[in-house]
N, C-alpha and C positions, 0 to 999 in steps of 0.2 A: 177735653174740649167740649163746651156747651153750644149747642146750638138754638140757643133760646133766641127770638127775633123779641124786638124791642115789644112789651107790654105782655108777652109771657107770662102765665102763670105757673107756681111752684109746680112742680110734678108732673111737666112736660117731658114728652120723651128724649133723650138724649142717645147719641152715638159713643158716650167716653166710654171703653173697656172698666171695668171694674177693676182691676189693677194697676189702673192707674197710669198705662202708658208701658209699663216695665217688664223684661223679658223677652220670650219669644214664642210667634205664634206658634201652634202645631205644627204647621205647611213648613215654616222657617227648619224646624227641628228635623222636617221629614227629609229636606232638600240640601241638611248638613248631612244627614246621617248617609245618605244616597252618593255624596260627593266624596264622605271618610271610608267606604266599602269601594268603588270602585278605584279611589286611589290605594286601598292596602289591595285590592287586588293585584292591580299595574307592578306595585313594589315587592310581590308573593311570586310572580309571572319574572321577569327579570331576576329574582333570587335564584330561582329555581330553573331558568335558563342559565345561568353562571353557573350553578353548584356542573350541569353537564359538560357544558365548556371547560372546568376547573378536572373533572371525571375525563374526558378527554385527552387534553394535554396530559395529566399525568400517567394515563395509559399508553399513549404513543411517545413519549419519552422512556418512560420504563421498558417498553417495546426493542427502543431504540439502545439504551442500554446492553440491553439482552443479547443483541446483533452486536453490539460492538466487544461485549464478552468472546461471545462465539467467536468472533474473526479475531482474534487476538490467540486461542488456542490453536487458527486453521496455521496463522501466522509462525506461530512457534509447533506446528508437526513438519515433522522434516520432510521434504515431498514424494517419497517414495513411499512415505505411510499416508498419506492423504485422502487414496479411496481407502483404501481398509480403517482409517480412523473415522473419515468423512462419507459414507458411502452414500452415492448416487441415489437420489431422490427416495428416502427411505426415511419415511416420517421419525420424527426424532432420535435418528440414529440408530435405530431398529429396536425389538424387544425389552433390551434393559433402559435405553431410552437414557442415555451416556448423556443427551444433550440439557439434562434438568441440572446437574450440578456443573454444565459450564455457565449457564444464564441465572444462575442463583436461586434455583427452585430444590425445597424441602422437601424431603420423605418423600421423593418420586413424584412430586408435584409441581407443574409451572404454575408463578405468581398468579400468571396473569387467565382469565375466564377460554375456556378451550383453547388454550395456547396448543401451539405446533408449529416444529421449528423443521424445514427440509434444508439440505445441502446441495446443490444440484452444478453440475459443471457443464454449461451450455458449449455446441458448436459455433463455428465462425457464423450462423445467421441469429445466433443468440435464442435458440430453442434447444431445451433441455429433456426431450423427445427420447433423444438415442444416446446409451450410455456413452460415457467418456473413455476414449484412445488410449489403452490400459500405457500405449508405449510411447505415448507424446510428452515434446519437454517443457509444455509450457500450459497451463490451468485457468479460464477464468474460471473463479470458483463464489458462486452467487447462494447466498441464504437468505432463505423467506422465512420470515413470521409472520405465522396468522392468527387472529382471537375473537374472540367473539365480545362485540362493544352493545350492552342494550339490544339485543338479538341482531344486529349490525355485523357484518364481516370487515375484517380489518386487517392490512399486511402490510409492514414494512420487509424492504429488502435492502442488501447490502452486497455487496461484488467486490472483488480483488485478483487481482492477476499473480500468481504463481509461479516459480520457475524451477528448473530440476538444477541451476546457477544458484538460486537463494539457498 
């Protein structure tokens, strides 16, 4: 664009870009590039809160897994072996730690990050305090799992009522 006013002569100063119009200016380029960083942030921030959500769920399901293993062998001990198979609040079933090959863990290892699996038979106020009534005929019988999530504590529990009838 010229801004020459009528009777002008050649070689007056002029506003037109040398370029002729075409492109974009620096500022333009600065305030794309400003707009393409904080949106790949936004969509880097959301990835990576998913990937822990996604870490999450598949840890409290495999969790949950684990517990329904265990209670399916407490199910099928006959109830007269129960405490001696299951014994009262005795982290993973004491020294050999019997509870890694019912939850599907390898070479004396649970899957899952500090796993620990207790078995505990609570009283009628549902506190697991005071051992269980070697001579009573009837068991709730509660297991915790607990792990460790991203330095986070984590437990799922599971209960089933027993009987010296089943």
């Amino acid at each position: 664009m010229n801004r020459q006013g009528a009777g002008s002569q050649a070689g007056s100063l002029t506003t037109t870009p040398q370029s002729g119009g075409r492109g974009f200016a620096f500022v333009e380029l600065l305030i794309a590039m400003v707009l393409f960083i904080v949106a790949s942030v936004a969509t880097l921030t959301a990835y990576l809160a998913g990937n822990v959500l996604v870490e999450n769920a598949r840890q409290t399901t495999l969790a949950w897994d684990h517990l329904s293993s265990l209670m399916e062998h407490i199910d099928a001990t006959p109830f007269t072996a129960l405490l001696v198979n299951f014994p009262h609040q005795v982290a993973d079933g004491g020294a050999a730690k019997p509870y890694i090959a019912f939850v599907g863990g390898t070479a004396g290892v649970y899957p899952l990050p500090s796993e620990q699996v207790t078995v505990c038979y609570p009283d009628a106020a549902g506190s697991c305090a005071n051992p269980p009534n070697a001579n009573a005929t009837m068991y709730e019988v509660r297991a915790t799992l607990a792990w460790t999530q991203r330095g986070r504590a984590r437990t799922v529990v599971l209960s089933t009522l027993r009987t010296s009838l089943s």
